[in-house]
C-alpha positions in Angstrom: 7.7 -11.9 10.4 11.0 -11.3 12.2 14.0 -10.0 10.0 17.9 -10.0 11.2 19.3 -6.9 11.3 18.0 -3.3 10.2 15.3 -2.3 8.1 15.4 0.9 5.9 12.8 2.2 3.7 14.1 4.8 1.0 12.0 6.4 -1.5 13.2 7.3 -4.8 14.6 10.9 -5.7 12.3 13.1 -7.6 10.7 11.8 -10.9 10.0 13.1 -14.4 6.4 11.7 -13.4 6.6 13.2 -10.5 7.0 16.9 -12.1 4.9 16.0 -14.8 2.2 15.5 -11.8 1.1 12.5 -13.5 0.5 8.4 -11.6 3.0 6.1 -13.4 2.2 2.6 -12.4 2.1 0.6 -15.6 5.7 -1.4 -15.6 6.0 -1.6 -19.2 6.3 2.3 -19.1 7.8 3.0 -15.7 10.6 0.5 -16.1 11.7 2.2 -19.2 11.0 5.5 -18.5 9.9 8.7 -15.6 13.6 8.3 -14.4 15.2 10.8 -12.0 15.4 14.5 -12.6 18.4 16.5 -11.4 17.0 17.2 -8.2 15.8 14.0 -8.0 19.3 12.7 -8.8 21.0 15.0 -6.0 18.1 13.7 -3.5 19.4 10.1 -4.2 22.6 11.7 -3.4 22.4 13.3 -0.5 20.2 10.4 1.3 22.9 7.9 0.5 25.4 10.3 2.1 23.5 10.3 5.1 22.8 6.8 5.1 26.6 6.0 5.0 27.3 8.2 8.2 24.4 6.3 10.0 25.2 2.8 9.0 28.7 3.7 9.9 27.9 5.4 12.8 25.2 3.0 14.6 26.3 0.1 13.2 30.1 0.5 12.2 32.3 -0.2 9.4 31.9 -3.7 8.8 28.3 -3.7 8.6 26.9 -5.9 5.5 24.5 -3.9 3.4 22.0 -5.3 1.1 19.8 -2.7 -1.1 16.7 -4.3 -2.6 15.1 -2.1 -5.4 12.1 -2.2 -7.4 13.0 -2.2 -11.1 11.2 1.0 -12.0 13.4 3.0 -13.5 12.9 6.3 -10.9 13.7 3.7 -7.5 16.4 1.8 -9.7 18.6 5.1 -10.4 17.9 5.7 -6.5 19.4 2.7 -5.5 22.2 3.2 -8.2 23.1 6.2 -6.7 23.0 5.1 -2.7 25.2 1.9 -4.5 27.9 4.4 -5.7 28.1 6.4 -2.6 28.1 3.2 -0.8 30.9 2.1 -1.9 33.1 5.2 -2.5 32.5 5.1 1.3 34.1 1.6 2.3 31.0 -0.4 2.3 30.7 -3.2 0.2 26.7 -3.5 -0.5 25.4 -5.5 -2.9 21.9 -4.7 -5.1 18.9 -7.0 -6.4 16.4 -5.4 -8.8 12.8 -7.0 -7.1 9.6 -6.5 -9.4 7.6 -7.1 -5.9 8.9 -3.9 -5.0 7.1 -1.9 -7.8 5.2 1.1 -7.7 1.4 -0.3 -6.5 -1.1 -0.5 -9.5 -3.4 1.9 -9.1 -5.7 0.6 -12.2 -7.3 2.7 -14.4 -5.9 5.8 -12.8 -2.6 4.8 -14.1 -1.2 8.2 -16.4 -4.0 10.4 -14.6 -3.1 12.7 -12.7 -1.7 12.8 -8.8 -4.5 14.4 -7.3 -6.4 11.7 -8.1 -4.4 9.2 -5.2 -6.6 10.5 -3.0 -9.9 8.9 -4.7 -7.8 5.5 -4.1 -6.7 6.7 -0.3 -10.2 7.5 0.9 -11.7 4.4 -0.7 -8.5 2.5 1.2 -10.0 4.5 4.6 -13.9 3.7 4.2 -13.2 -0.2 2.4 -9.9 -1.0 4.9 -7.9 -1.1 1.7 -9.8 -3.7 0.3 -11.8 -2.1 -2.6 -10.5 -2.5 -5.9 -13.5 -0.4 -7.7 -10.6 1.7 -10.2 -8.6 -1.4 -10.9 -6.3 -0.9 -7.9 -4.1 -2.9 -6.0 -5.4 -3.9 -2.3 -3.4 -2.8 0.1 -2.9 -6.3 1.7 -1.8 -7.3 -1.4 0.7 -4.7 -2.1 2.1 -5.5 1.6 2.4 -9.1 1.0 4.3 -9.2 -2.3 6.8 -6.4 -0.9 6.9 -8.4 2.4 7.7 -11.7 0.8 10.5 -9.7 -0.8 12.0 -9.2 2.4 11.1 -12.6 3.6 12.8 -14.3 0.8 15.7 -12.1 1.4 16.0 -13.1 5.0 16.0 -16.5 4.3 18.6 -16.7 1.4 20.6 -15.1 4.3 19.9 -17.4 6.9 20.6 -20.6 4.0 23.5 -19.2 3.7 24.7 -18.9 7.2 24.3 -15.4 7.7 26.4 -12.5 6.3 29.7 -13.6 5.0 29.2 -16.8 7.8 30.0 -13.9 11.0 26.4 -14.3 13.1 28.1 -11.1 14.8 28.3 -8.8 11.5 26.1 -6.6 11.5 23.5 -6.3 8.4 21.3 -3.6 6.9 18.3 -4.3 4.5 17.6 -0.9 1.9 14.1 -1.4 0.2 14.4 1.3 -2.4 10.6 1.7 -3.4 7.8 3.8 -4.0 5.4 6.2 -1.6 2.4 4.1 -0.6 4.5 0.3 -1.1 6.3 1.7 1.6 4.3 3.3 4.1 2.4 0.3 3.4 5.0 -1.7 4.2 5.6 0.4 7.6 2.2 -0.2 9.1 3.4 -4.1 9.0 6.6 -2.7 11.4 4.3 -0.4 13.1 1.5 -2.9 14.0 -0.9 -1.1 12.2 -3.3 -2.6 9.6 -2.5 -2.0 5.7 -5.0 0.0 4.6 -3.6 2.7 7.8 -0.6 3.5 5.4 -1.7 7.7 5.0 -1.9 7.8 8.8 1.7 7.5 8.8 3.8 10.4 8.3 4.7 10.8 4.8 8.3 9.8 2.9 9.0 12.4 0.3 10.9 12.0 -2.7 14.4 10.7 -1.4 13.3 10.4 2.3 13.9 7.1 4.2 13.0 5.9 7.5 14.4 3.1 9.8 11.6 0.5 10.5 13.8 -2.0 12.1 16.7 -1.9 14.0 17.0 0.4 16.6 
């Protein structure tokens, strides 16, 4: 899949599940609830903050900025907050809530707690992400509904004639997600199969990494 412009992965700030140490991956809790805590608030913050003097920076001023966020309510105050920050800074980005961005299901192990992702990692190492024994998503699957997100994206761009109709303005994807959607979605960027996601180096809470774009 080839994308215009640059790629940008950003995980949400800390989460009340996150403190609570607990795997929230049922939507008709997590897009309600386990929003941001404080520091998971100044996280948000302080990685849109950096984001805007390396968007400006590397790809100036006029650059077009599009943040696509899963609806859970943790990545959806992220992306409210880069949005702010965004614009306070000159930008003018725009922001789609995406449910194929959502946390990945991890099944029964929904509400249990977090040391129990690495039951669902090792079977994803031994199986090649294919194993759905707890309930949980594949990883292939996980990668190709957060991938068609993109994909869809990119083509409503190109439909439209590119950003604002300029072929030379720059543009700048956000995919404000979760941990393993998007180191799972790296390995597509790195070459790497799916179930390879833990191999990567790990986002934490706010972190981000460029996966397109150099």
């Amino acid at each position: 899949m080839s994308t215009k412009g640059a790629v940008i992965l950003v995980r949400h700030g800390q989460s009340e599940a996150n403190v609570l140490k607990i795997i929230s991956c049922d939507p008709t809790v997590s897009v309600h609830q386990h929003g941001l805590t404080e520091v998971g608030r100044q996280q948000a913050k302080e990685t849109a903050s950096q984001l805007l003097k390396l968007i400006e920076e590397k790809y100036g001023e006029n650059t077009t900025v599009h943040i696509l966020t899963s609806d859970f309510k943790r990545a959806r105050e992220t992306a409210c907050e880069l949005l702010e920050i965004f614009k306070e800074g000159g930008l003018q980005p725009s922001l789609s809530l995406k449910e194929g961005l959502r946390e990945r299901s991890f099944g029964r192990l929904n509400g249990e707690s977090t040391d129990k992702y690495e039951e669902v990692w090792k079977l994803d190492a031994a199986q090649e992400g294919k194993d759905e024994s707890l309930g949980q998503e594949t990883t292939d699957r996980v990668q190709s509904r957060a991938l068609k997100v993109l994909e869809d994206h990119q083509e409503q761009i190109s439909a439209c004639g590119g950003d604002s109709g300029s072929e030379s303005r720059p543009s700048v994807t956000v995919l404000v997600a979760h941990g393993d959607v998007l180191q799972i979605v790296q390995t597509h960027f790195e070459g790497q199969p799916s179930f390879k996601h833990r191999f990567l180096q790990h986002i934490d809470t706010g972190g981000f990494r460029i996966v397109n774009g150099s």
